[in-house]
N, CA, C and O atoms as CSV, one atom per row, in Angstrom:
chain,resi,resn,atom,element,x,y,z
A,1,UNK,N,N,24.377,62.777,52.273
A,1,UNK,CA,C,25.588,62.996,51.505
A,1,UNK,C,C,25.475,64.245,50.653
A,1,UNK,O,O,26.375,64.449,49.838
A,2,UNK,N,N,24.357,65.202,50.761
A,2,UNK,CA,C,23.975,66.101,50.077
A,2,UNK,C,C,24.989,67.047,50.123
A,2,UNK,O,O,25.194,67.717,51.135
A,3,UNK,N,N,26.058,67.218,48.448
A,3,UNK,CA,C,27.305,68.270,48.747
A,3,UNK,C,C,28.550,67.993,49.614
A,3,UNK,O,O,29.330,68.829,50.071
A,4,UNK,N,N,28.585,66.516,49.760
A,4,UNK,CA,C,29.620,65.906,50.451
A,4,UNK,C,C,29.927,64.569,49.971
A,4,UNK,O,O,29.387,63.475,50.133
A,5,UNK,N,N,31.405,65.149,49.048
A,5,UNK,CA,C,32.081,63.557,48.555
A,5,UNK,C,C,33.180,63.832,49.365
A,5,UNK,O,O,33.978,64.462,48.670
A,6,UNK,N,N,33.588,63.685,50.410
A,6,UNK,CA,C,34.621,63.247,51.026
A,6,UNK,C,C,34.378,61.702,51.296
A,6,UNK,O,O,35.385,61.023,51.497
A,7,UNK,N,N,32.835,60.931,51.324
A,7,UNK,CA,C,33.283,59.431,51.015
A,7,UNK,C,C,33.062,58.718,49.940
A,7,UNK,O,O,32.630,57.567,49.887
A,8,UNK,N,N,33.569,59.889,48.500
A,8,UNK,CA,C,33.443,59.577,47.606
A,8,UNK,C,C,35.353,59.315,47.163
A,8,UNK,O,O,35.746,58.355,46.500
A,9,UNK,N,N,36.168,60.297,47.665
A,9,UNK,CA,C,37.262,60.442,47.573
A,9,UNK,C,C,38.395,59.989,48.406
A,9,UNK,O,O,38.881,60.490,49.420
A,10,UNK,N,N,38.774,58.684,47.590
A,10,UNK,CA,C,39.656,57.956,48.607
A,10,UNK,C,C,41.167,57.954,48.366
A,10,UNK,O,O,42.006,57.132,48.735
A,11,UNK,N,N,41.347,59.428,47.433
A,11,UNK,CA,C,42.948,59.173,47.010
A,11,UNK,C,C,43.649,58.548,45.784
A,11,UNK,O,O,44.873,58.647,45.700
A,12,UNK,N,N,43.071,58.029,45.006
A,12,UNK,CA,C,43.365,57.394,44.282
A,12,UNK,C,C,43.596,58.264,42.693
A,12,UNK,O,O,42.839,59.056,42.133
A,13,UNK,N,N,44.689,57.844,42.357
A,13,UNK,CA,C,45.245,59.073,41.438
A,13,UNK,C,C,44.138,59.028,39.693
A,13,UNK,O,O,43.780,57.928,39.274
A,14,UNK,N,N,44.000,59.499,39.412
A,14,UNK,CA,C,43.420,59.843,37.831
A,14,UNK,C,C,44.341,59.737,36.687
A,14,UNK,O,O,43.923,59.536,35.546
A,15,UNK,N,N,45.692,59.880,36.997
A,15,UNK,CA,C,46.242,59.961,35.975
A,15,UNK,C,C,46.097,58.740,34.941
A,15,UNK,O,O,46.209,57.614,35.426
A,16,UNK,N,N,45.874,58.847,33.654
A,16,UNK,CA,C,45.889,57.641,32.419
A,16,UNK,C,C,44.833,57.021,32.721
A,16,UNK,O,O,44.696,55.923,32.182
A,17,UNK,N,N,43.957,57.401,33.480
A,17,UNK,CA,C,42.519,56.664,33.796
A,17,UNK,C,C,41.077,57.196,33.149
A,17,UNK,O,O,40.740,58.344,32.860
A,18,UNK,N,N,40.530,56.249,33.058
A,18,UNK,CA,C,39.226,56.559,31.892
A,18,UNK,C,C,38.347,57.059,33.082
A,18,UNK,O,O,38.277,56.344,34.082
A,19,UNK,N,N,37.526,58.500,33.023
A,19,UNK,CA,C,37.236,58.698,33.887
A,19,UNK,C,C,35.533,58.596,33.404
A,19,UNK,O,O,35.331,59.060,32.282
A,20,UNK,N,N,34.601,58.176,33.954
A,20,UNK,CA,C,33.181,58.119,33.819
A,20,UNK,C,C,32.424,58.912,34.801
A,20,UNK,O,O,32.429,58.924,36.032
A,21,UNK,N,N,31.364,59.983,33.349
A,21,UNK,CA,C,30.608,60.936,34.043
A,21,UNK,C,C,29.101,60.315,34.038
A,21,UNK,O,O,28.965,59.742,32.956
A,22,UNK,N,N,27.933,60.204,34.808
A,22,UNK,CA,C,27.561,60.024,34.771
A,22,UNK,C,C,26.059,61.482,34.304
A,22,UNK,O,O,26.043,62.339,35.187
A,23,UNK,N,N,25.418,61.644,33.618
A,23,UNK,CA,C,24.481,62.866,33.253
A,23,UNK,C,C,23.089,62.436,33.472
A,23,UNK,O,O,22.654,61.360,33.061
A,24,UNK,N,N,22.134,63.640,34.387
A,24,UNK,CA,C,20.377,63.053,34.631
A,24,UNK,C,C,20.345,64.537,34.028
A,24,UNK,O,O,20.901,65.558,34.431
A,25,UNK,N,N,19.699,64.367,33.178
A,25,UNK,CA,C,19.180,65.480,32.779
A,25,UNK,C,C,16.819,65.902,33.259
A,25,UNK,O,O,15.765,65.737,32.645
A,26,UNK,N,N,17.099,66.273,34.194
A,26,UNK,CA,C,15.435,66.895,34.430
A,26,UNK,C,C,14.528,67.192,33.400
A,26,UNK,O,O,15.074,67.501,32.342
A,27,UNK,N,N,13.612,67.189,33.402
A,27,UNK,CA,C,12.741,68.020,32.504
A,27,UNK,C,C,12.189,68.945,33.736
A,27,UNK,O,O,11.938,68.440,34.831
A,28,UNK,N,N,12.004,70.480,33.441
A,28,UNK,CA,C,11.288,71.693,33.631
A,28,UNK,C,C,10.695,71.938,33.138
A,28,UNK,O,O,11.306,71.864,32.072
A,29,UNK,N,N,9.119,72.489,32.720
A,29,UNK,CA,C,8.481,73.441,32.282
A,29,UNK,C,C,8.457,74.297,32.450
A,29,UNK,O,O,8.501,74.364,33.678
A,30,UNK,N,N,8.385,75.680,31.888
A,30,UNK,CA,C,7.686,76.621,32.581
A,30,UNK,C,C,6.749,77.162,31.515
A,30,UNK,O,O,6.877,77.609,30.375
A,31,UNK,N,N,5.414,76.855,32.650
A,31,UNK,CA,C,4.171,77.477,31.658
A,31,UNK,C,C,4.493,78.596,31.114
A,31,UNK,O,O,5.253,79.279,31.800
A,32,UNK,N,N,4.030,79.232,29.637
A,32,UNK,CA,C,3.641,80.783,28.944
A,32,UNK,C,C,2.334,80.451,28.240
A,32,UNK,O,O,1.849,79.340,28.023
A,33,UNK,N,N,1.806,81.830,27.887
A,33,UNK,CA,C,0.657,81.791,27.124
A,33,UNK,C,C,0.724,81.057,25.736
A,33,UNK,O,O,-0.259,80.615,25.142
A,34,UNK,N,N,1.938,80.998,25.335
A,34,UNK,CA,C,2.381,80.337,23.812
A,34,UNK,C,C,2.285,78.861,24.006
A,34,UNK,O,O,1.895,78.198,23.044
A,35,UNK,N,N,2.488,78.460,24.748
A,35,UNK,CA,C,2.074,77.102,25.533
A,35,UNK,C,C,0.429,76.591,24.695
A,35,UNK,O,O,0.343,75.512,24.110
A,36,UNK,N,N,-0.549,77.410,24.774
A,36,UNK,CA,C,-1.939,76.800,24.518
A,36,UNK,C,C,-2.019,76.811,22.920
A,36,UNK,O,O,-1.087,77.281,22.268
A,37,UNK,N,N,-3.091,76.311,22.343
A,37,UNK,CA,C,-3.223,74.863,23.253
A,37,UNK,C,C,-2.483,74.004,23.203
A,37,UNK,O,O,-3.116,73.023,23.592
A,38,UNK,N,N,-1.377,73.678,22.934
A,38,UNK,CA,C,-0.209,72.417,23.227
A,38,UNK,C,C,1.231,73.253,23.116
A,38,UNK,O,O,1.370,74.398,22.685
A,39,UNK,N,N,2.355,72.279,23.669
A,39,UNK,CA,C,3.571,73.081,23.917
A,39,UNK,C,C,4.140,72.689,22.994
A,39,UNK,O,O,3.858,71.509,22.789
A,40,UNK,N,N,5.131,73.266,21.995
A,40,UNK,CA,C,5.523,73.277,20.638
A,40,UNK,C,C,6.782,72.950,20.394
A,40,UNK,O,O,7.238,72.362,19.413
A,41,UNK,N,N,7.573,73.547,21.768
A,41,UNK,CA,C,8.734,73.310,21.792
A,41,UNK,C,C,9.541,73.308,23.507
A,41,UNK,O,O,9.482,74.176,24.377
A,42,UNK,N,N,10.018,72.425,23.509
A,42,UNK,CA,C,10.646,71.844,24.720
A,42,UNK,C,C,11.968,71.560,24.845
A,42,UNK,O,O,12.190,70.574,24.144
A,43,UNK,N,N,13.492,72.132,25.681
A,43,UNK,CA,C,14.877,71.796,25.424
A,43,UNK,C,C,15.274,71.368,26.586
A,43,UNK,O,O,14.876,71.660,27.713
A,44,UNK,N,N,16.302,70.466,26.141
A,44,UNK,CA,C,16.912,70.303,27.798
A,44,UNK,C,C,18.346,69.691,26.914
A,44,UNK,O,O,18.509,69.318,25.752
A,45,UNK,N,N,19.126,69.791,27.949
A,45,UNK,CA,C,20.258,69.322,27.496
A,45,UNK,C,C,21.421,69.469,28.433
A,45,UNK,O,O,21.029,69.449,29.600
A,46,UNK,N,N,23.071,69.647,28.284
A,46,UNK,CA,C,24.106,69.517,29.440
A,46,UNK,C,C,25.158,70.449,28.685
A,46,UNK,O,O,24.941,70.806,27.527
A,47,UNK,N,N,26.212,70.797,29.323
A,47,UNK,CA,C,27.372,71.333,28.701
A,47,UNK,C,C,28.433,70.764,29.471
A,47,UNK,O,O,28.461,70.539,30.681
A,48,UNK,N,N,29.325,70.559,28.572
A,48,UNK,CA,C,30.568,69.981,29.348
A,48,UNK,C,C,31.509,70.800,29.078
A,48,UNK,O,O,31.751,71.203,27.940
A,49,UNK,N,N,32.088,71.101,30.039
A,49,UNK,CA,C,33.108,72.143,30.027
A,49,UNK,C,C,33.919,71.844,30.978
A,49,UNK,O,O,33.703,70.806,31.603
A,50,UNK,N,N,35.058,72.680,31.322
A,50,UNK,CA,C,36.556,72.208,31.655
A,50,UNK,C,C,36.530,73.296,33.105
A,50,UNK,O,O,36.153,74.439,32.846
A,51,UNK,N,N,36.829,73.068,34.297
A,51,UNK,CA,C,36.627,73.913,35.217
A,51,UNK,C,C,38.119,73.839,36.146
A,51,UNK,O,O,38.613,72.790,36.561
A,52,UNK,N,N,38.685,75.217,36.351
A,52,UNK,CA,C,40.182,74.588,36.764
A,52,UNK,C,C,41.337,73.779,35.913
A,52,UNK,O,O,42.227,73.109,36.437
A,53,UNK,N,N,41.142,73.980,34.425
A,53,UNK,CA,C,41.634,72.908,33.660
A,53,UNK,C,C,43.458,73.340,33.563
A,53,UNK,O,O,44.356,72.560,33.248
A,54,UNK,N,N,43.594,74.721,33.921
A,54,UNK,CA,C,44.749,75.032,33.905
A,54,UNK,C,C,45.074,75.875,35.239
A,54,UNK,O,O,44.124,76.563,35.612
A,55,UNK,N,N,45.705,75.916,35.666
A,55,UNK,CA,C,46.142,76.827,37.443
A,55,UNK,C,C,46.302,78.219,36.803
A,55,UNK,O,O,46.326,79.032,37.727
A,56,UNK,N,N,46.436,78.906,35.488
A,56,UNK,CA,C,46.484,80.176,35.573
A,56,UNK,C,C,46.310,80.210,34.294
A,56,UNK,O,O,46.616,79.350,33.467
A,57,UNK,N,N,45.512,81.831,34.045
A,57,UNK,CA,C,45.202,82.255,32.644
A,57,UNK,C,C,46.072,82.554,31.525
A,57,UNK,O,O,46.096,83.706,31.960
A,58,UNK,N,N,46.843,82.615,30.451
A,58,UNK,CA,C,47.562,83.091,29.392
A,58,UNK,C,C,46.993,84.329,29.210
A,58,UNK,O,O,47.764,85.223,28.860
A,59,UNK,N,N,45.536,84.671,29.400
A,59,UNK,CA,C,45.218,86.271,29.296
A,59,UNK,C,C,46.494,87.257,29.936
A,59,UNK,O,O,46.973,88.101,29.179
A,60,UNK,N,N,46.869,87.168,30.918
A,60,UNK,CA,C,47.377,88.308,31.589
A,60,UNK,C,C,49.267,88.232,31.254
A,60,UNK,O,O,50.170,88.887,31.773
A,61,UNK,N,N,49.303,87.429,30.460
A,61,UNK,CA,C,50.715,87.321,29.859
A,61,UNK,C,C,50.918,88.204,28.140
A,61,UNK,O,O,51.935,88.448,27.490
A,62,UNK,N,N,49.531,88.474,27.881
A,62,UNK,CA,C,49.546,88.804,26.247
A,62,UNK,C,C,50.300,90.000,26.486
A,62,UNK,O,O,50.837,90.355,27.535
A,63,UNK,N,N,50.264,90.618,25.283
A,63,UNK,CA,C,51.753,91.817,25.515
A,63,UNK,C,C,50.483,93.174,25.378
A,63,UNK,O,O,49.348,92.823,25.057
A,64,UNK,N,N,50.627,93.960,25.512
A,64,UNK,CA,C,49.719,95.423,25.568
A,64,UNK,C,C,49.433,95.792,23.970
A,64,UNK,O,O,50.438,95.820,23.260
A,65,UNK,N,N,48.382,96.025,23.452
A,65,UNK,CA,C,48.526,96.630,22.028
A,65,UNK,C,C,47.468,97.057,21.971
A,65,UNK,O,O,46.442,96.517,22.386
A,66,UNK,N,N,47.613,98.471,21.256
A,66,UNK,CA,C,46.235,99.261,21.271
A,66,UNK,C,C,46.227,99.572,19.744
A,66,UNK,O,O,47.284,100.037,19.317
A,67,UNK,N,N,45.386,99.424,19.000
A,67,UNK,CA,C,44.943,99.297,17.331
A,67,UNK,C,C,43.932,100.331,17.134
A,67,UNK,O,O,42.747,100.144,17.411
A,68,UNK,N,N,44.469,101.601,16.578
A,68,UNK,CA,C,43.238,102.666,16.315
A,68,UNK,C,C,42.738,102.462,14.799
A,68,UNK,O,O,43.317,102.028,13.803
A,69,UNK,N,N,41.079,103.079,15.074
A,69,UNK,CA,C,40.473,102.787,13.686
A,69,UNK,C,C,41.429,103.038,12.534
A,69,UNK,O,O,41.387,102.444,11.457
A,70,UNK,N,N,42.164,103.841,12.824
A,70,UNK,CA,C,43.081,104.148,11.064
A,70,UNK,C,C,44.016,102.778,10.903
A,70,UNK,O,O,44.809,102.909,9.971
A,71,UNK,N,N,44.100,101.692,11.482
A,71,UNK,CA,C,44.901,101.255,11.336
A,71,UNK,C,C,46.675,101.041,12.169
A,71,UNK,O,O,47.499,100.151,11.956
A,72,UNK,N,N,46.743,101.959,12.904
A,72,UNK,CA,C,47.631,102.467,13.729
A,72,UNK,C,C,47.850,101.501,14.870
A,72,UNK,O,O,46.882,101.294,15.602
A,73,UNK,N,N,49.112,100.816,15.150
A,73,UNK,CA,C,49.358,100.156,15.863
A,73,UNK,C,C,50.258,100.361,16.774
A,73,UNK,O,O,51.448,100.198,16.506
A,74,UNK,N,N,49.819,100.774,18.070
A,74,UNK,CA,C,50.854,101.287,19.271
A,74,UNK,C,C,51.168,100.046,20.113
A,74,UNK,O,O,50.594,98.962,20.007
A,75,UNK,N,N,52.327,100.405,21.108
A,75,UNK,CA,C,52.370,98.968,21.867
A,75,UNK,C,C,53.580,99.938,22.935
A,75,UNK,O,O,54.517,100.498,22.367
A,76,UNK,N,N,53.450,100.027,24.228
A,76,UNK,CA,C,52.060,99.998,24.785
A,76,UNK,C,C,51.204,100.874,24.585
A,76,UNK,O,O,51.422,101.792,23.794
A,77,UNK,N,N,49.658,100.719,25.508
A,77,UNK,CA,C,48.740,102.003,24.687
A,77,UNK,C,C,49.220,103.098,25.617
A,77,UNK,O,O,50.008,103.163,26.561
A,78,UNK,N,N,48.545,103.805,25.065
A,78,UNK,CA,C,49.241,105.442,26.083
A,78,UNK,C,C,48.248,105.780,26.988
A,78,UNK,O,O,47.165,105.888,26.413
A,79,UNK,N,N,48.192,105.996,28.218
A,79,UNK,CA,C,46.999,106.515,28.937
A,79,UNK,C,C,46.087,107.688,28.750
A,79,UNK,O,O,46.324,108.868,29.007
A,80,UNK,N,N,45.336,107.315,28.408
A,80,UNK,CA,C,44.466,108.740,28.240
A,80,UNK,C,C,42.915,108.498,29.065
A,80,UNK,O,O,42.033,107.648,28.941
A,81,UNK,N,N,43.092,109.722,29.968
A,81,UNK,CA,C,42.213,109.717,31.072
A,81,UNK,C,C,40.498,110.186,30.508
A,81,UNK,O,O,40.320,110.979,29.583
A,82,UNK,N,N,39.342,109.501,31.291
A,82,UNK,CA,C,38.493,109.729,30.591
A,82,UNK,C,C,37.707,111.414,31.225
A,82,UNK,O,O,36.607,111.918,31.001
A,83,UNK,N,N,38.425,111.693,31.736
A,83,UNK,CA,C,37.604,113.665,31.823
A,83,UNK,C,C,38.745,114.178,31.976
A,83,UNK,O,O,39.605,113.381,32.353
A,84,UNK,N,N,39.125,115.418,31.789
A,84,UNK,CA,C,40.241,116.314,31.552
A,84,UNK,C,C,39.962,116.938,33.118
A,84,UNK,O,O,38.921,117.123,33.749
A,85,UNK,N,N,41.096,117.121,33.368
A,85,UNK,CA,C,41.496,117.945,34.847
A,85,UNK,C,C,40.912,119.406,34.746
A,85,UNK,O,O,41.238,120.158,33.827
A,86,UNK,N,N,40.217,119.690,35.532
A,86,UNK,CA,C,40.133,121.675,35.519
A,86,UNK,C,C,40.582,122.330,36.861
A,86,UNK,O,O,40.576,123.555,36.983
């Protein structure tokens, strides 16, 4: 079943449903010289985060604004090319 829930997924909708994750968290080492003589400090842990949580970004809807150090607020910014034509 390694990388295959298709007979995990039988259709059945999620909506208003308590959904249960289950977490194994490993232990790894990896030897260093700071290691001897005993190991001092050891982490492991998970992140939960949201993947697909929305079908499209709000980034690419923000409006254009370019803010120079003086304070100066343009909208849109103006193009300025980075080497001059010769």
């Amino acid at each position: 079943m390694k990388g295959d829930f298709s007979t995990l997924l039988n259709g059945e909708g999620i909506v208003n449903e308590d959904i249960v994750n289950w977490v194994t968290v490993g232990f790894v080492h990896v030897p260093s010289s700071e290691d001897m003589p005993m190991t001092t400090a050891v982490e492991t842990g998970f992140v939960l985060k949201p993947f697909n949580f929305f079908d499209t970004t709000e980034v690419y809807d923000m409006p254009q604004v370019y803010s120079g150090n003086d304070g100066d607020v343009q909208h849109p910014p103006e193009f300025t090319p980075c080497l001059e034509n010769k």
